[in-house]
C-alpha positions as CSV (number, residue, x, y, z in Angstrom):
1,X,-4.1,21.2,36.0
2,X,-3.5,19.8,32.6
3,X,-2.6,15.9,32.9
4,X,0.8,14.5,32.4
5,X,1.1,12.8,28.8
6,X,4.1,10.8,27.4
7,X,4.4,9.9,23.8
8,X,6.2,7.1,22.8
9,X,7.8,7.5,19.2
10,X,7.7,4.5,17.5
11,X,11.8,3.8,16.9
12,X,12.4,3.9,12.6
13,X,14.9,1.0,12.6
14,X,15.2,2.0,9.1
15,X,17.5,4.3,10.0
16,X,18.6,3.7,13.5
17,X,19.0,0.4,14.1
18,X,18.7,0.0,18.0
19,X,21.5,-0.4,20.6
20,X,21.7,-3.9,21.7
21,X,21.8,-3.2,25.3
22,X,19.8,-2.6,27.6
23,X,17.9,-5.1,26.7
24,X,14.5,-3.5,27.5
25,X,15.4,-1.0,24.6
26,X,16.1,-4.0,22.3
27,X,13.0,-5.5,22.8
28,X,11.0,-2.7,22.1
29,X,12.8,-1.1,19.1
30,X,12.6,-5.0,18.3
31,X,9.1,-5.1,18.5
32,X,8.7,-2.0,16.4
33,X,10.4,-3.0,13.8
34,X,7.5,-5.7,13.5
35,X,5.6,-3.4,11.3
36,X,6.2,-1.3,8.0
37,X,7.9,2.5,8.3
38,X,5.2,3.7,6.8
39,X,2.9,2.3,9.8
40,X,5.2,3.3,12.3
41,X,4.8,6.8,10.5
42,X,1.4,7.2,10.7
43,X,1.1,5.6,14.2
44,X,3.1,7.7,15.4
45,X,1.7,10.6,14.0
46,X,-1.8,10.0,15.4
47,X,-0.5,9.3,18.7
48,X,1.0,13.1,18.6
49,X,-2.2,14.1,17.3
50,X,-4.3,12.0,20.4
51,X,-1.4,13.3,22.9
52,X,-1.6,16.7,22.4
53,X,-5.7,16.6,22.7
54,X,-5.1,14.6,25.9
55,X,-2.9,17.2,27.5
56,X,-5.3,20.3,26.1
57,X,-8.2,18.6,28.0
58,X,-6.2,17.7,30.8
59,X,-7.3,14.2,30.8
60,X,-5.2,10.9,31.0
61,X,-6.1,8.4,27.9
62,X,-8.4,6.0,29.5
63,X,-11.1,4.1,26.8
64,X,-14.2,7.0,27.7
65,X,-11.7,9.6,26.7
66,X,-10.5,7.7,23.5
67,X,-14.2,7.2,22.3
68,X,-14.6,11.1,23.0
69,X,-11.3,12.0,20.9
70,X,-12.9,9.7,17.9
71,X,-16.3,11.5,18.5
72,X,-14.2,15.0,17.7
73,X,-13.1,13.2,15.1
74,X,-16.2,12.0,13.8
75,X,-17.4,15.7,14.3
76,X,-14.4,17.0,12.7
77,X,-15.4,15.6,9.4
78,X,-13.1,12.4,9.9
79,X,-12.7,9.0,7.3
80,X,-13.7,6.1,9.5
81,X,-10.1,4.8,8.3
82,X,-8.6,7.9,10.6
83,X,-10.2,6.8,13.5
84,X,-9.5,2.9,13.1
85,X,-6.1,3.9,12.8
86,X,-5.7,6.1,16.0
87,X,-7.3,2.9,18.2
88,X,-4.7,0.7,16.1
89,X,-1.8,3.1,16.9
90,X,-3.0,3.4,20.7
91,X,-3.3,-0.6,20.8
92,X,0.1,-1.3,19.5
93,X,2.0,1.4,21.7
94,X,0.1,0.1,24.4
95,X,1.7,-3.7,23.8
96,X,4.9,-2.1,22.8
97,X,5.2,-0.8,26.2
98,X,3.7,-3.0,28.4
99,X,0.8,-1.0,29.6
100,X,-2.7,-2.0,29.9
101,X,-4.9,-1.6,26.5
102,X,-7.0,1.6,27.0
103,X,-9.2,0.3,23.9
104,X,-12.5,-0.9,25.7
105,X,-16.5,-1.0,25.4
106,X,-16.9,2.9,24.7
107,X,-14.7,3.1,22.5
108,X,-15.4,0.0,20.7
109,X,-19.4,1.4,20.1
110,X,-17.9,4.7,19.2
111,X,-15.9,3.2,16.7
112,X,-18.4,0.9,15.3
113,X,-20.8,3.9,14.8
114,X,-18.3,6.0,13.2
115,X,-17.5,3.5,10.6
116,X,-21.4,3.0,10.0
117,X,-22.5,7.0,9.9
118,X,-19.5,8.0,8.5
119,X,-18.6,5.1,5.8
120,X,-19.6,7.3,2.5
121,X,-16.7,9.7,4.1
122,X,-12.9,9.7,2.8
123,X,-11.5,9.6,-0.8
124,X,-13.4,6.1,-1.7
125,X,-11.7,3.4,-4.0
126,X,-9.1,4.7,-6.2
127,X,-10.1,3.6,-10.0
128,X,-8.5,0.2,-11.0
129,X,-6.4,0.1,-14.5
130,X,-7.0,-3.2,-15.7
131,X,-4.6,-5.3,-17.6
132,X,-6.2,-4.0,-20.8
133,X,-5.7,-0.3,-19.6
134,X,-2.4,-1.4,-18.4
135,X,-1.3,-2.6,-21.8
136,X,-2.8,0.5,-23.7
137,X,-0.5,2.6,-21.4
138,X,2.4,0.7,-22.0
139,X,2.2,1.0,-25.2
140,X,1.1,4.6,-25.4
141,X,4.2,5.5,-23.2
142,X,6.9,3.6,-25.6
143,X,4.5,5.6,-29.0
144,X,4.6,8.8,-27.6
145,X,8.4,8.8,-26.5
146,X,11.2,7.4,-28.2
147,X,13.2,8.5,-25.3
148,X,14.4,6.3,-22.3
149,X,11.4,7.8,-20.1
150,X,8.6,6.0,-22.3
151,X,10.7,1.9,-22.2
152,X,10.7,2.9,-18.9
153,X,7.2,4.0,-17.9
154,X,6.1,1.1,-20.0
155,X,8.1,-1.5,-18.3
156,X,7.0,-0.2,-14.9
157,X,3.2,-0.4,-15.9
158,X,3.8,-3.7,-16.8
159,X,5.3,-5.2,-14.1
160,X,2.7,-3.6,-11.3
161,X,0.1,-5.3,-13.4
162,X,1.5,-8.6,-13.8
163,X,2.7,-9.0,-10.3
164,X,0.4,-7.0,-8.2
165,X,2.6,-4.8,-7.1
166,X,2.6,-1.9,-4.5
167,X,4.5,0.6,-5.3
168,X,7.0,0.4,-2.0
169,X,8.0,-3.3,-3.7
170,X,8.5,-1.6,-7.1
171,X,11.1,0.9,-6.3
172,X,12.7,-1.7,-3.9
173,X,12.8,-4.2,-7.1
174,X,17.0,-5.1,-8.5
175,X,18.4,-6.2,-11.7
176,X,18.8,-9.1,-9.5
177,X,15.1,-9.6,-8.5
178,X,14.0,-10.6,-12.3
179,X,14.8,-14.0,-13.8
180,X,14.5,-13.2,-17.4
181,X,14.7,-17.1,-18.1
182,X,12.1,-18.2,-15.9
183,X,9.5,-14.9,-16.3
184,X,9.7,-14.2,-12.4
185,X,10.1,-11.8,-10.1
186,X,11.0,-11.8,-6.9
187,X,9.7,-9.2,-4.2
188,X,12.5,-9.8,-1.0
189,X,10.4,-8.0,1.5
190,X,6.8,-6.3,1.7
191,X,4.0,-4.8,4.0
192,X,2.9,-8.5,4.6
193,X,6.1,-9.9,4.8
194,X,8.2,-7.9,7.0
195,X,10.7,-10.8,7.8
196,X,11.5,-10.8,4.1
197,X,10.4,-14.4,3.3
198,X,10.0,-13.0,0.0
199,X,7.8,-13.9,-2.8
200,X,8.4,-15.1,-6.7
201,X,5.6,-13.7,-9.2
202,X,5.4,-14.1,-12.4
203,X,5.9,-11.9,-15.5
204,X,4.2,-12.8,-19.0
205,X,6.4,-12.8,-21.9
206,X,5.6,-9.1,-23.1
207,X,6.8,-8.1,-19.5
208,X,10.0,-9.5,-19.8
209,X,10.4,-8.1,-23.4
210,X,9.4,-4.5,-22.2
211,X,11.9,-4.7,-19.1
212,X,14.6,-6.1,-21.6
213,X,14.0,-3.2,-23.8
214,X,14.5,-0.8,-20.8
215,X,17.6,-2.3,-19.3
216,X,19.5,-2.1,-22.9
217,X,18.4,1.0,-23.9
218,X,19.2,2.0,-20.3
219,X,22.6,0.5,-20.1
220,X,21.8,-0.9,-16.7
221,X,23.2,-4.7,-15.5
222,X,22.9,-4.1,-11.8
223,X,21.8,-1.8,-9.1
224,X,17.5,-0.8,-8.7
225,X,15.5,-1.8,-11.7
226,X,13.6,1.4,-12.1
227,X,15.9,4.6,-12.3
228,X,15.3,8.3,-12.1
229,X,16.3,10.2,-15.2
230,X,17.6,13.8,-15.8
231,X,15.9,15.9,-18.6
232,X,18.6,14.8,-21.2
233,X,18.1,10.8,-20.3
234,X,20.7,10.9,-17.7
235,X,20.5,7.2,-15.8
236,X,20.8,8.2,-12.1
237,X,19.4,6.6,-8.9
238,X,16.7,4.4,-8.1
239,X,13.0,5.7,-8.1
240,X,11.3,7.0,-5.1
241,X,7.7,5.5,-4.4
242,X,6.3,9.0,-4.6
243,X,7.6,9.2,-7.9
244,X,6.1,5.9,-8.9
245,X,3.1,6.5,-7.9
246,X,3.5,10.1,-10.0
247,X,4.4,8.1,-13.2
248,X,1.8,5.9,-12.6
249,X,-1.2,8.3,-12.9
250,X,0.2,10.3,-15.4
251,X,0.1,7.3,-17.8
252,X,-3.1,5.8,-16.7
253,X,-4.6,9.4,-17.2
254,X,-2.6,9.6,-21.0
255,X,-4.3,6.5,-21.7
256,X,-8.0,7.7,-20.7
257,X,-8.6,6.1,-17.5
258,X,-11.2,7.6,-15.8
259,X,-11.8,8.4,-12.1
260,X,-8.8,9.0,-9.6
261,X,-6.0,7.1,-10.3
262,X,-2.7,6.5,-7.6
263,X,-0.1,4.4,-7.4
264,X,-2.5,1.5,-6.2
265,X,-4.7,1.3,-9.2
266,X,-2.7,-1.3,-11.0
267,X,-2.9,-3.5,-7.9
268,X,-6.9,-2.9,-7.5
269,X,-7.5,-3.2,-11.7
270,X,-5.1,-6.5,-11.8
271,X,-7.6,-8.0,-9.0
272,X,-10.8,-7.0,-10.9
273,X,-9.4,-7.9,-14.6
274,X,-8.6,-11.4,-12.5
275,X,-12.1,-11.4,-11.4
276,X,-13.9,-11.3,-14.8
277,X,-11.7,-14.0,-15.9
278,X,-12.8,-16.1,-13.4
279,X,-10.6,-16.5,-10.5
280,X,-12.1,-17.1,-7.0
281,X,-10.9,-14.5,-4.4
282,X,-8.8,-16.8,-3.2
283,X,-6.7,-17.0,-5.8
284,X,-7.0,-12.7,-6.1
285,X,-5.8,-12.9,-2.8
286,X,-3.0,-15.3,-3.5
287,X,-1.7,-13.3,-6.6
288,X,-1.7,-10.1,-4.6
289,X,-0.7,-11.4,-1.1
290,X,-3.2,-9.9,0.7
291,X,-3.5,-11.1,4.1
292,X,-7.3,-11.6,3.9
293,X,-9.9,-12.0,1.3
294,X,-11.7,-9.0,2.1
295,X,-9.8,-6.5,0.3
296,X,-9.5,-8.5,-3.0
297,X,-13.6,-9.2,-2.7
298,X,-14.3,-5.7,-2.2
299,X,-11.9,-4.1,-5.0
300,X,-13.5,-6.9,-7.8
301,X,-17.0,-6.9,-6.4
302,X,-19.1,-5.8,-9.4
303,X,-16.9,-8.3,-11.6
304,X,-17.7,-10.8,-9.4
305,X,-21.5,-9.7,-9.1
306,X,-21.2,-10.2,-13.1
307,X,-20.2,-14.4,-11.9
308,X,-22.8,-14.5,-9.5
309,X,-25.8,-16.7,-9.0
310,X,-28.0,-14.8,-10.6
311,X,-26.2,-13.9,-13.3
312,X,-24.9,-17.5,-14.1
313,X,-28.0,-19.5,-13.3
314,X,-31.0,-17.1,-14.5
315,X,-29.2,-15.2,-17.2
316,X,-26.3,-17.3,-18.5
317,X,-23.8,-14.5,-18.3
């Protein structure tokens, strides 16, 4: 007899804001809302995923029979990132609902191996365009196309660089958000501020120019920054992220960067051309607003090898 499973979708408030009563609803759709759509996505995806493997084996998810769902996965070919994420997504629905944590000491060494055995798995590091690259695309994109598509691609390029941007905060980015006067930007809400404390960045003078040029040739005053355009330089609606990120690696890859190139790239390049130029990793963290130094140290960690001890104090670099 197959066990009983129940999968909890994760509410997208996004959409549906909840129903203030009963109150229990509230405070979970509440709680939900405490992390990004795109988490609650992908959550809720691998608990399907986890759900429907528990109810084939006729099992109930306890930590043994977690730590033998990442072992499939581990056997399965799996990133170690797939099977952090599953324990993540079984943690949080866990808290969301009230129920005890199923994550424990089996799964925990199962986990641990995985990520060691398996940590040349998955896509690796996505190639960085540093500010250089950045700036030859730029200017590539406005060279190559007189038409709206290139002031736009160029102004885009630039701003991700300068600010660090993901590309979720670019296609959420207003006329409004940009103080040409002051060369800032402001980011209202992000994946590490979901309570939209908001963030002001700043945006070097060629920036600014490039956006100015986009925004007149555009004929936009208000409304999203970044627009979609029709085949005959049509202004319509705002960018998608998907199309960002297509934009993105079309011009990095016009320009000659090498490697695989997404819609991160400008965040991981900005964070390594930082690094050469001598910023500490907390100040990479601080320019990108990265929650910990980790991420920052391990996209710049050959520029950083470059600053090290050795390189400093035995060869003077």
């Amino acid at each position: 007899m197959m066990a009983e499973t129940t999968t909890v979708v994760l509410p997208d408030l996004d959409t549906a804001p909840p129903n203030l009563a009963p109150h229990a609803d509230t405070a979970q759709a509440l709680a939900a809302a405490s992390i990004s759509a795109n988490t609650r996505r992908a959550y809720t995806a691998a608990l399907g995923r986890l759900d429907t493997w528990l109810a084939d084996m006729g099992v109930p998810l306890s930590d043994p029979a977690l730590a033998e769902y990442l072992s499939e996965l581990f056997e399965a070919g799996k990133a170690p990132a797939v099977a952090a994420l599953v324990v993540a997504a079984v943690k949080f629905r866990a808290k969301l609902t009230g129920t005890e944590i199923p994550v424990g000491p089996a799964t925990a060494r199962v986990l641990a191996g995985f990520r060691r055995a398996g940590r040349t798995r998955g896509r690796g590091q996505v190639e960085g365009v540093r500010w250089e690259q950045a700036d030859a695309a730029a200017a590539l994109a406005v060279n190559e196309e007189t038409k709206l598509s290139g002031l736009r691609d160029a102004a885009i390029l630039a701003v991700a660089s300068d600010a660090l941007l993901r590309v979720s905060e670019l296609a959420a980015l207003t006329v409004a958000d940009i103080d040409m006067t002051e060369q800032t930007i402001t980011v209202q809400r992000s994946k590490t501020d979901q309570e939209g404390t908001g963030a002001v960045l700043f945006l070097g003078k060629p920036t600014i120019q490039r956006v100015q040029a986009w925004l007149a040739a555009a004929g936009i005053q208000e409304g999203a920054l970044f627009r979609a355009l029709t085949k005959g330089g049509k202004v319509r609606a705002g960018l998608s992220a998907r199309s960002l990120r297509t934009i993105i690696a079309r011009r990095a890859k016009a320009a000659g960067v090498p490697g695989r190139v997404s819609g991160h790239s400008l965040r991981v390049g900005s964070a390594q051309s930082l690094a050469a130029a001598g910023a500490s990793v907390v100040e990479m963290q601080q320019a990108g607003r990265w929650k910990s130094p980790s991420m920052p140290g391990q996209y710049a960690r050959k520029q950083m090898a470059r600053r090290g001890a050795v390189a400093r104090l035995r060869y003077e670099q």
